[in-house]
Structures are given as structure tokens and as C-alpha cells.
N, C-alpha and C positions, 0 to 999 in steps of 0.2 A: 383347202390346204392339205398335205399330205398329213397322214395321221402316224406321227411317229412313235416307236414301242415305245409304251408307260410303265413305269413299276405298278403293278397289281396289289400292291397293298390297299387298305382299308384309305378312303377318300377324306382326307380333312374335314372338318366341321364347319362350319361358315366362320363363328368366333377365331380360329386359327386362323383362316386366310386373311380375314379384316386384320390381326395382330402384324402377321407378314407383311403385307401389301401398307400398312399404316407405317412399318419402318422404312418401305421402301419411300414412301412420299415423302416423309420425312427428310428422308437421303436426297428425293429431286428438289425439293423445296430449299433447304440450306446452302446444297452446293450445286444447284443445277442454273438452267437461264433463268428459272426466277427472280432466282439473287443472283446475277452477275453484276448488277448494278454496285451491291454490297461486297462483292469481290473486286470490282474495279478499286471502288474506295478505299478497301484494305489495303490493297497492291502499293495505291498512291499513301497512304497515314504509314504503311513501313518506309517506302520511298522518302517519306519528310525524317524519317527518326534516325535515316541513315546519313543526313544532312550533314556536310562538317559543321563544327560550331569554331567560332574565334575564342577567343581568351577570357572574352565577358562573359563567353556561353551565349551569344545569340547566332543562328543558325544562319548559316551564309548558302545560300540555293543555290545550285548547279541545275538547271532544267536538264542538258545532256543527259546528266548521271543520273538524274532523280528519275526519269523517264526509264532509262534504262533498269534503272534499280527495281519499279516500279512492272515493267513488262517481267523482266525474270522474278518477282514473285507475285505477278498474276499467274505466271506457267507453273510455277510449283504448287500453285494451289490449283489448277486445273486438274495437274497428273494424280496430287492427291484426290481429290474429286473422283477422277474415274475408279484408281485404285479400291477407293470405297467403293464406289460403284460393282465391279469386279467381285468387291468381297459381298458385300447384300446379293448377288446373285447365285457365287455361290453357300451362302445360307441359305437359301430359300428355292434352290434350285427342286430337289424333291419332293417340297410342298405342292407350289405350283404345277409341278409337272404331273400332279395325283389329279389335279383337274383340267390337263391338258393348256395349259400355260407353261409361255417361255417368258422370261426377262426380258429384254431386246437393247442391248444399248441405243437408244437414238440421237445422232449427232446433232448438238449445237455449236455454236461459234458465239466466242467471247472478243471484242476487241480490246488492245489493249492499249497505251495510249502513243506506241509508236506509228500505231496506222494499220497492224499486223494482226490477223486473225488468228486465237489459240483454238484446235478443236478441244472438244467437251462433248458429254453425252449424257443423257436422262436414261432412265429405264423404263419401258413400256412393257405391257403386256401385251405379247403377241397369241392367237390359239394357236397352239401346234398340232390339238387333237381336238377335232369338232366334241365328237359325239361323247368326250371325257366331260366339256364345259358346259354341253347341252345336259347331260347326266348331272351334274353339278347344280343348274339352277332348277332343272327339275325337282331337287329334293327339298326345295327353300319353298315354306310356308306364303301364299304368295296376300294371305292375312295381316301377317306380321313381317312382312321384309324388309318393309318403306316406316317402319316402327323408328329404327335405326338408320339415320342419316349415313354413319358409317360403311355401311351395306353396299354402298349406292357407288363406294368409290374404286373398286376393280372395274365392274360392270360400264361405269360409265368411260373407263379408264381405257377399255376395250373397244369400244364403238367410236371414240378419238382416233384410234389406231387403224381400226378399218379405214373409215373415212379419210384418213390422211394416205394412205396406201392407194386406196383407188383412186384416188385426187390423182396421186404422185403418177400412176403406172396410164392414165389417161389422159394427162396435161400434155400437154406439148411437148416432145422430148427433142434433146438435142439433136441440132442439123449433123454433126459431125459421130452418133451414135449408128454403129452399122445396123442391118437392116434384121439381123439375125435377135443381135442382143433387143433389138426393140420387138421385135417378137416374144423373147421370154419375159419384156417387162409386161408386155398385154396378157399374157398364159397369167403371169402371177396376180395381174388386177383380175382378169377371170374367177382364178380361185378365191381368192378375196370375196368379190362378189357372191362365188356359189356360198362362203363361209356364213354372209352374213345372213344370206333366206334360210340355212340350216340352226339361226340360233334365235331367226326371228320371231319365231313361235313363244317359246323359252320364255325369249322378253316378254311379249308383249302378256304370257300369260301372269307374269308379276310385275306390271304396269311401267312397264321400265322404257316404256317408249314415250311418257312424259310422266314421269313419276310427280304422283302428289305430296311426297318428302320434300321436292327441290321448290312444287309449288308453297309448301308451305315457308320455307325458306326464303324464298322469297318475300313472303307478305310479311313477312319481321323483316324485311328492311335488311338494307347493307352493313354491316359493320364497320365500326370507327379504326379498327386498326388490322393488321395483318397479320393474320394467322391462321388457324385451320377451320375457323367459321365465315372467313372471309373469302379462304379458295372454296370452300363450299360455296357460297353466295353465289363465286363467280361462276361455277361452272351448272350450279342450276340454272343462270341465265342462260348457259351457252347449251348446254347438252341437249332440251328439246329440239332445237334447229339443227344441230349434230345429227343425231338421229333420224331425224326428216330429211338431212340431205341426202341419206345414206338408201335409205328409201326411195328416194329420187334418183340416184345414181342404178339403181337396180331398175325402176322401169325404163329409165332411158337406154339402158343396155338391153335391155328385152327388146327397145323399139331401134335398135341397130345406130344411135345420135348420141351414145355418153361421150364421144370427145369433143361433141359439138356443144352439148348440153353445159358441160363444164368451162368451155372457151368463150359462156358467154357471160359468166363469174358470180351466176346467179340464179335464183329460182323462180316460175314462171310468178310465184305470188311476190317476191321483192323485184319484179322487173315491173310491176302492175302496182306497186305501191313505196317505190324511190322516195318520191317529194324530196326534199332537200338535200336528199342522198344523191343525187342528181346534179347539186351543185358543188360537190365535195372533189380536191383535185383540179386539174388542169382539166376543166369540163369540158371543152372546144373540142379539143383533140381526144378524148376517153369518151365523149359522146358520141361524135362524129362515128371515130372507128367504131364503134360498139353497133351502132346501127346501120353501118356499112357492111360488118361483117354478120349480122342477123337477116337484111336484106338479101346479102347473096348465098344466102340459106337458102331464100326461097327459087333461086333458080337454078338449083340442081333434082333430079328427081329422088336421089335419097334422104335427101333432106328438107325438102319443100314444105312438108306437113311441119315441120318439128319449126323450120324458118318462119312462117303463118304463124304458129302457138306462140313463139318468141315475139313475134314485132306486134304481134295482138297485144301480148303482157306488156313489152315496153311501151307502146303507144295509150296503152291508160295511164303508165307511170310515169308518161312526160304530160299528158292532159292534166293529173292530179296533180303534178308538181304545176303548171301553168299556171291550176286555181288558186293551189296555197300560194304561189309569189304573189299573185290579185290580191287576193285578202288579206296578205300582209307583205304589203312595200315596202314597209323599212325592218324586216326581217334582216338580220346579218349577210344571209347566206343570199340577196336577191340582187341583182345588177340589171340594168336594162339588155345590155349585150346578153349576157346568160337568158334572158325570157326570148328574144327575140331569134336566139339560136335554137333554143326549144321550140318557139314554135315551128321554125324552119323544118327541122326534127322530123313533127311530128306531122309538115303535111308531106316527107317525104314515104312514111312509114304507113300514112294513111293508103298514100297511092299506092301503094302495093299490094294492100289490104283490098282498095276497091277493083 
């Protein structure tokens, strides 16, 4: 990524940024997609309070109005939403910026109950200056980093971002995107990519490529309610695979297959160990294709080796799934038509193998 001028002053402390970046979560947390749920239902408990009432006082419901009443204050709490947004950025604009951090609004979408999509946006950390954030984790104790859970939630906060960026700039882009602009979205996954071999070090040398803070988090079990021990919970489940995918997006770009690699929506070890995952969805048609389109991997010659690697991995993860329906028949997830299509599957996948 380009390295944009930084203010030269003195680099925040690790305790300032966790302060900053903990209001920002704060900020995604209340009014971002996490709670849009809890925004919908605010929108509709104003919608009922704007209810006419009759002479006895019992509320006479207009669904038209209530809806409508209900969509314009889901949108006023959208705009307030970002407006904070806006302002926590710039608060914090400075801070971050000392270690090569930008805000980034990222958009979501809230529906609202006329059918009608409001946008909305979170704040991410994007780098804007490698070697500010690489400077940055360099000077963090890599004894005591994972001491404090807290620690854990820029950094992890950052590698979400990558990984969603090179998802986004390598996925399949629109048929009706000119050929030029689809060029700068591959230049920007490029950079992205180069950003992340530039901070891997970094991590890895403060264990941050599966931190044993999140494992321990783990072993204490999920939490009963929702809060800030909870999005912890969830995102030590999710960040070591985060991480590994992003890793995996970098050698299959070194081996010239990350658009192919990502189109097959998976990793060669969860194509090799599906089991019931296998049976989730409209599996006829999401199998079918999936193995159709791994198959004709293998007869192109830029692709052949990478199609091979694929139908190898998925052809153990349809054999493994075989077993587990075997050993458990009255499983939820197990139909005779679903086994008998797997096997079909897998002796189409076999052949190609031999």
C-alpha cells in the first residue's frame, strides 16, 4: 500500500491505542451490523408508540403508517450512526495515523421493514503506512502482549481487513465492470497481498498468527450473554482461520491460482475434511458445480496442478463424509439421495485423479 506522510511525532503507547480503538469497537458494536437487529426493533417499539390510540387509550394499528414510521426512524438512526462514526474518526484520526492506521468506514446494509435497504458503515482499520505498524508491533514485548486480551483487538482487527480486501479484489467481479477499473481492483489486491508478507514477520514474532490469549479464551467456554467477552469468544474462534486463510491467499498468488483458489470457497484442508458440511444447502446443485468447476481446473495447463491439489482434497472430503453418513444413518444431515450423489461424486473425481 502506498505509504502516506505521517506526523513525526512521538508513537502512541500500546495502552493509548487499545483506549482509542476500544471506543471505536464500542462505536461498531452499538450502532453498527451487530446490533441492527436491535435497531430494527427500536425503529418498530417507536413505530407502535406513534400508534393513534381511541378514547379508551387502546392503540388502533395502522401497519401502512407504523411501517412507514418505523423505516424513517430506522434511517435517522442510521445517519446518526455514521455521523458518530465520522466523529470517532476524527478523534482518533492522529493517534492511528502515528502507527500507520486509517479508520475506513466499511459499508453495511440494514433492512428496513418496507423491503428497502438503508446504507450504514463500521470502522475498520486499514494500514496506510506499512513500515509505521510494522515499527509499532516491533516495540511490543512479545512476553507479555497475549497477557492482555485487549491487545489482541486492533491486530486482529487488521488481518479481518486484509483478508476481506483480497477476497473482495480476487472474487469474481462484475460482468458489466470495464476492463481497466478491473485492473486497478487486482493492483490494489496485489498491494494488499505485498502488505501482508511485510507485517508477517511482526506477527508471527508475537504469536499472533494463533495467539494463545484467544486459545485460552477459548477453553473458558463461551459466554452466557453478549458483550465484550463474548465478541472476544467469537473472534478467537474465527481469527486463527482468518489468518491461515490470508496465508493461503499469498501462496496461491505466488503460484499464479488465487482467483481460482478462492472460487472454490475453501481450503485444501476443509475441502479434505467437509463431512456434513457437505450436506448443508442445496447440495445437488452446490456439489455438483463445485466439482465440475474443480474438474475443469484440471484441464487447462495453468491450472492443472492447483485442479489435481483441489479434487484430491475434495475427494477425501466426500469419501470422509460417505463414512460418517455409514456410521451414522439417522444423522439429521443424511438422506439416501445426498450418499448416493456423493458417491457419484466421488467416482467422477476419482477419475480424473487416475
Amino acid at each position: 500500500m502506498t505509504d502516506h506522510e505521517i506526523p513525526q511525532d512521538s508513537m502512541p503507547t500500546l495502552d493509548v491505542i487499545n483506549s482509542a480503538y476500544g471506543e471505536v469497537l464500542e462505536h461498531n458494536f452499538k450502532r453498527g451490523s451487530h446490533n441492527s437487529l436491535g435497531n430494527l426493533i427500536a425503529a418498530m417499539i417507536h413505530a407502535d408508540m406513534q400508534s393513534d390510540l381511541t378514547d379508551d387509550g387502546v392503540a388502533v394499528v395502522n401497519l401502512d403508517h407504523d411501517l412507514e414510521g418505523a423505516a424513517e426512524k430506522l434511517g435517522s438512526s442510521v445517519t446518526e450512526h455514521d455521523m458518530q462514526g465520522d466523529l470517532q474518526g476524527i478523534l482518533h484520526e492522529d493517534t492511528f495515523m502515528r502507527i500507520g492506521i486509517k479508520l475506513t468506514p466499511l459499508p453495511t446494509q440494514v433492512m428496513h421493514m418496507e423491503g428497502e435497504r438503508i446504507a450504514s458503515a463500521e470502522l475498520e482499520p486499514v494500514i496506510e503506512n506499512t513500515q509505521l505498524f510494522t515499527n509499532f508491533l516491533e516495540r511490543q514485548d512479545p512476553q507479555t502482549f497475549q497477557d492482555n486480551a485487549d491487545n489482541l483487538a486492533l491486530t486482529t482487527a487488521v488481518i479481518k481487513t486484509l483478508n476481506r480486501t483480497i477476497y473482495t479484489c480476487y472474487d469474481k467481479l462484475p460482468d458489466d465492470m470495464s476492463e481497466e477499473d478491473k485492473q486497478l481492483v487486482r493492483e490494489h489486491g496485489e498491494d494488499t497481498l505485498r502488505t501482508f508478507t511485510q507485517i508477517d514477520e511482526a506477527y508471527k514474532r508475537l504469536g499472533l498468527d494463533n495467539p494463545t490469549a484467544y486459545q485460552r479464551i477459548l477453553a473458558e467456554g463461551q459466554p452466557e450473554y453478549l458483550g465484550k467477552e463474548y465478541t472476544q469468544h467469537r473472534e478467537a474462534g474465527y481469527y486463527p482461520k482468518t489468518y491461515k486463510r490470508v496465508e493461503d491467499y499469498v501462496t496461491y498468488w505466488g503460484r499464479g491460482v488465487l482467483p481460482e483458489f478462492i472460487a472454490t470457497g475453501a481450503s485444501m484442508e476443509d475441502l479434505a475434511s467437509e463431512k456434513s458440511g457437505y450436506f448443508d444447502g442445496d447440495a445437488a446443485k452446490l456439489l455438483t458445480d463445485k466439482v465440475d468447476y474443480i474438474v475443469d481446473l484440471t484441464n487447462a495447463e495453468r491450472t492443472h496442478e492447483f485442479g489435481t491439489e483441489a479434487t484430491t482434497a475434495m475427494l477425501a472430503g466426500i469419501e470422509a463424509t460417505i463414512k460418517d453418513a455409514e456410521d451414522k444413518p439417522d444423522a439429521w444431515f443424511v438422506s439416501d439421495e445426498t450418499v448416493a450423489l456423493l458417491k457419484n461424486l466421488a467416482v467422477k473425481l476419482r477419475a480424473v485423479i487416475n
